[in-house]
N, C-alpha and C positions, 0 to 999 in steps of 0.2 A: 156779763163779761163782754167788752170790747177786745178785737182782737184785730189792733193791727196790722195789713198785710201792706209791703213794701214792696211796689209794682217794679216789674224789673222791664226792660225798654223791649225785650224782643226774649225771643226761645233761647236764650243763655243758659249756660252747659256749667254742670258742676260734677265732678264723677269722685266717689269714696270706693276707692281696693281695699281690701280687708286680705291682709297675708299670711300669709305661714314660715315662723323661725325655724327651718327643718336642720338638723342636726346628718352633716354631710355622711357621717360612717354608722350612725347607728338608724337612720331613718326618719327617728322619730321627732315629735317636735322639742324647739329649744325654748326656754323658761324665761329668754335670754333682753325680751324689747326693753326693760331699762336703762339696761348697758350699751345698745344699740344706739339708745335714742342721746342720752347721755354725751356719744361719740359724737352727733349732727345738731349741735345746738343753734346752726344756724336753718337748721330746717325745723325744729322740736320746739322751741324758744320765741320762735318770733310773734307776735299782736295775732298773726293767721299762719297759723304751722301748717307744714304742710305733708309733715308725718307726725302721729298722735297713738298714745294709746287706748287700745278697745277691752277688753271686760281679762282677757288672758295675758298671761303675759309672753306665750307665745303668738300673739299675732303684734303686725303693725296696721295702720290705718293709715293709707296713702294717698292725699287729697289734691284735688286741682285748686289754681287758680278759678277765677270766671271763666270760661271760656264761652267761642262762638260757634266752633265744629265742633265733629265729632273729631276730625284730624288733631285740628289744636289739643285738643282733649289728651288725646293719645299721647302724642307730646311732651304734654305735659308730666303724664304718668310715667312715661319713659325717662325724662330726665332725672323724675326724685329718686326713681329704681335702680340709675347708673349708680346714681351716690352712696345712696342704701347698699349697694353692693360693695363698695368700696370696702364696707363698715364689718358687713356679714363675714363675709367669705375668708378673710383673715381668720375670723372665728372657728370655721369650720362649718359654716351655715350657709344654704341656699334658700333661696325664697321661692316660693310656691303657692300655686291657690286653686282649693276644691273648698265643695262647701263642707266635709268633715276630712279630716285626718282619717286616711284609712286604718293606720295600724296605731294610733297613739292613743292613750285611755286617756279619758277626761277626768280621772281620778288622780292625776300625775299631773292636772294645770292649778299653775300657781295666779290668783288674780293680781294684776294690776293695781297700784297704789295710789287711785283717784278715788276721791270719797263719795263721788255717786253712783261708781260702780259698786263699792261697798254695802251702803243703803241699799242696791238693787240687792244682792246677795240677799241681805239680811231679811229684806221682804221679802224674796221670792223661794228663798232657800235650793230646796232639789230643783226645782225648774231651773235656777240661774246655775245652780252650780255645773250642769252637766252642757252648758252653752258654749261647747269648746267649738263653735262654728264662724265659716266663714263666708262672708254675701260679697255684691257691689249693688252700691246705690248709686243712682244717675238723679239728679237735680234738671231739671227744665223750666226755664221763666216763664211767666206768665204775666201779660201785660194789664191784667185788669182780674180785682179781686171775684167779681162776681160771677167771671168764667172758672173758676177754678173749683167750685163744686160739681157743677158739670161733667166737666173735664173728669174730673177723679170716676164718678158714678159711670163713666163711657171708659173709661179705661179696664174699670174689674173687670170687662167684658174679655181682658187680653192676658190675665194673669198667667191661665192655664198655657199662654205662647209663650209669655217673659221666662216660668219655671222651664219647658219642655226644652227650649233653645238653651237654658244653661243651665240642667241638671244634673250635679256633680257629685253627689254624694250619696250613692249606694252603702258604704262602707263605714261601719262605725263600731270603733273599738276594737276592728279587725274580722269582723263580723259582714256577711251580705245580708242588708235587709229587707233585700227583696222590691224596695222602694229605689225610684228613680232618685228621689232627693229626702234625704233623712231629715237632713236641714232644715225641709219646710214643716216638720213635726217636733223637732227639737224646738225651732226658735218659736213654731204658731203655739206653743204653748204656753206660752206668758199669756198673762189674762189681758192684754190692753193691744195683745199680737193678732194677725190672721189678716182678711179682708176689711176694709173699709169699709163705715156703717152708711148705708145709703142713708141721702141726707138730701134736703128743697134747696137750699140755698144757703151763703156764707154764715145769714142771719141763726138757720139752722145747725149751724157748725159752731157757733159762739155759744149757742145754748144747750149742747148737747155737753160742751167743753165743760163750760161753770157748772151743770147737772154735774159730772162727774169729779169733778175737783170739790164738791160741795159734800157730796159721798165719801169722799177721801180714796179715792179710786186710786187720783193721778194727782200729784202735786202739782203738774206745770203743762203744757198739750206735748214736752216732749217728748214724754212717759208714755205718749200712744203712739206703737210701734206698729201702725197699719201696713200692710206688703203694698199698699200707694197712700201717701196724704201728703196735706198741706202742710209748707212750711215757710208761715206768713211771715219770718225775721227775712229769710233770705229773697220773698219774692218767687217762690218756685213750687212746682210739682215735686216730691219725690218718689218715684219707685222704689220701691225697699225689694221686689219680688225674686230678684235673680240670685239666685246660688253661684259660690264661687268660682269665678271665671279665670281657667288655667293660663289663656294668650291675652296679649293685647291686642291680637285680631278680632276675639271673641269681646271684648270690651269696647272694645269701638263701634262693632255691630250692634252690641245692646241701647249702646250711646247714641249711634243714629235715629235705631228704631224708636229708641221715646221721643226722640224730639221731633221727628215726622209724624208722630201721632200726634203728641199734644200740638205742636203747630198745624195740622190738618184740622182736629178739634177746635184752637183758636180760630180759624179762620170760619167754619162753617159755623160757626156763633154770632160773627161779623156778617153773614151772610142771611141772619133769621133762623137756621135752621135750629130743632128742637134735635139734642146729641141724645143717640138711646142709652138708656140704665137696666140692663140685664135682672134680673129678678135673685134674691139673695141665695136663694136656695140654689139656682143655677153657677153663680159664683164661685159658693164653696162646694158643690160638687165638681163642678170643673178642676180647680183646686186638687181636691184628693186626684184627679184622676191622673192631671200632671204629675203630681206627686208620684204616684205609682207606676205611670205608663212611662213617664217621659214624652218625647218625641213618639212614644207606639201610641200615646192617649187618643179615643174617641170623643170627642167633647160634644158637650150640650150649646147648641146653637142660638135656640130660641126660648120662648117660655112654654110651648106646647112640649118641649121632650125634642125635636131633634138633634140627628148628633151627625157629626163627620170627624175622618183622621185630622189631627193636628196638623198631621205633616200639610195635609192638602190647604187647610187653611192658611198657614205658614207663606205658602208659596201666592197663592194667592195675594197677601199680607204685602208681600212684596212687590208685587206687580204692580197692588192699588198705589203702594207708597213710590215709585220710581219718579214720578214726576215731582212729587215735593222734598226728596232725595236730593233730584237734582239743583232746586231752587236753594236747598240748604246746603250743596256744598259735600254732600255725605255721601255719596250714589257707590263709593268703593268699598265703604266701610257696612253699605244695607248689602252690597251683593256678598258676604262673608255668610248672613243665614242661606245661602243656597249651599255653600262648603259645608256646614253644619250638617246640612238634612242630604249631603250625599256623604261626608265621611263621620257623622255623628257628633252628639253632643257629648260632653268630658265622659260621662256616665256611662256611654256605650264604648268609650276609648276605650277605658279603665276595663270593663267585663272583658273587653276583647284581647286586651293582654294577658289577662286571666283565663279564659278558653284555651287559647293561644299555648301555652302552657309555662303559662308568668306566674309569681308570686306579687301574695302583695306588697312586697319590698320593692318587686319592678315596675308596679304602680305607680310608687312614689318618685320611683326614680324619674319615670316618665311623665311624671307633674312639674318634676325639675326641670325638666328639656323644654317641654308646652313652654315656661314662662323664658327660661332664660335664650331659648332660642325663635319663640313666636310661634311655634307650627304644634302640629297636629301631632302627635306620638297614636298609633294605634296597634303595635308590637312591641316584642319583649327586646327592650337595647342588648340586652348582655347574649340575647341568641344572633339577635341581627350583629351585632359587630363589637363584641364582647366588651364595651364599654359599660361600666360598672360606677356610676355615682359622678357621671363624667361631667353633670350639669355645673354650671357656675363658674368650672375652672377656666 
């Protein structure tokens, strides 16, 4: 199998939201995105939409143009979401995003009426069916196909950062599970889902691809839903890793930080250097730890066993990246992980409304504020100023 890749001219920006149709008086999610999408057929309709449906049919898919920042980016996202609102909120819907629905059962989502979601159903069964989850995915160009395995096998080194900084989803089906991100156990269980399989080179990736398609694994490479891989139509990296992102301060931030990696990566490629590949077992233990710890995770460093806080690495992360922040344009959008790890990732917002002595109705409410207002919610609205569902209006 030859595979294509369409070299893109520089670290170009692509970002995919994945949202929540929340139903304003009862909480819970609305069933509602065909009627939504229906209403914006000049955004649903056109050669490149730029809101789409994903697997439920309470979510939307909220897509950029190309872009060159992370700002543009933002922007971007901001502009489809005024329109979007236009559509919703007459309805009685606000938009929202965590990586699960705290109190809505997954047994009450209705799919989507795209026929590969279907097929996906019908092969995966219980695994797809209960995939009431929500991510973002950030795209990054890449100017040259044979950096981009590289790139990927130096990336899984960062997984366990991308989940801990956007950990959203404790809560599932009304339930704490105890996990910082449910998400990344609901969605890593598709058989074609999880880490990225280390791999030598692109030539390695075309034949691991046909291996599998020969198998009948995967119909097509885009049936492999790795938490980073290549995506040789568009010319780019993607990160699949992050859990649903409440602000679009919180999606900016994620948006800077992959693209100061991979473009730091590109450049030390250009420069001779040999980019490290963390060992697989190291990987997917980091992985679980994210998953459970969040932002508390001790992660595994090396291939000997050491380990340090996330948090310390994080800050770290940032410091290294300040310089090529500033060269890309992004330096406001990378200092938001420092907001993060001093007022918390969505996950520890969410417990702490709950401590606090919130429900999880005021949960949700406080996912409504996060997006419709940009900022942090880390208490219970209706104690702090008896506003009750107040988001959107």
């Amino acid at each position: 199998m030859t595979i294509e890749f369409n070299p893109s001219r520089g670290p170009t920006l692509g970002v995919e939201w994945e949202l929540q149709l929340v139903d304003r008086r009862t909480r819970r999610l609305r069933q509602d995105a065909r009627q939504v999408l229906e209403a914006i057929p000049e955004l649903s309709e056109s050669p490149r939409p730029k809101v789409m449906h994903e697997l439920m049919q309470s979510q939307l898919e909220i897509i950029t143009d190309v872009c060159h920042t992370a700002s543009e980016a933002v922007e971007d996202l901001r502009r489809t979401i005024e329109r979007v609102r236009q559509v919703v909120e007459p309805r009685g819907m606000s938009l929202a995003c965590t990586g699960t629905h705290a109190i809505s059962d997954w047994r009450d989502a209705v799919y989507a009426p795209v026929q590969r979601y279907a097929e996906l159903v019908e092969e995966m069964q219980w695994l797809a069916w209960r995939i009431q989850t929500f991510g973002v995915h950030v795209h990054v160009g890449v100017r040259e196909r044979d950096k981009v395995i590289p790139i990927v096998n130096a990336l899984a080194a960062y997984l366990p950062h991308f989940l801990a900084l956007t950990a959203s989803s404790p809560y599932w089906g009304g339930q704490d599970t105890g996990l910082a991100s449910s998400r990344a156990i609901v969605f890593g269980a598709l058989p074609t889902a999880g880490p990225p399989q280390t791999l030598a080179d692109w030539a390695e990736f075309e034949e691991y691809m046909d291996t599998l398609k020969r198998a009948g694994t995967i119909k097509s490479i885009k049936e492999v839903w790795w938490d980073i891989r290549p995506h040789p139509d568009f010319g780019t990296i993607e990160i699949r890793m992050f859990d649903g992102i409440p602000t679009l301060r919180e999606v900016g931030m994620v948006t800077a930080l992959s693209q100061c990696l991979i473009q730091q990566f590109d450049q030390q490629l250009d420069r001779g250097y040999r980019l490290p590949h963390p060992a697989p077992w190291v990987v997917r233990d980091n992985k679980w730890r994210a998953t459970r710890y969040g932002l508390d995770a001790t992660v595994i460093t090396d291939d000997n066993g050491t380990t340090a806080p996330v948090r310390d690495m994080l800050y770290e992360l940032t410091r290294e990246l300040a310089p090529m922040s500033e060269r890309l344009g992004c330096a406001d959008e990378l200092a938001v992980v420092s907001d993060v790890l001093e007022q918390g990732n969505s996950c520890e917002r969410q417990r702490a409304i709950l401590s606090g002595g919130g429900t999880l109705d005021d949960i949700v409410d406080a996912t409504l504020v996060e997006l419709a207002e940009d900022r942090f919610v880390t208490t219970n609205l209706r104690m702090s100023n008896g506003a009750i569902g107040h988001a959107g209006t």
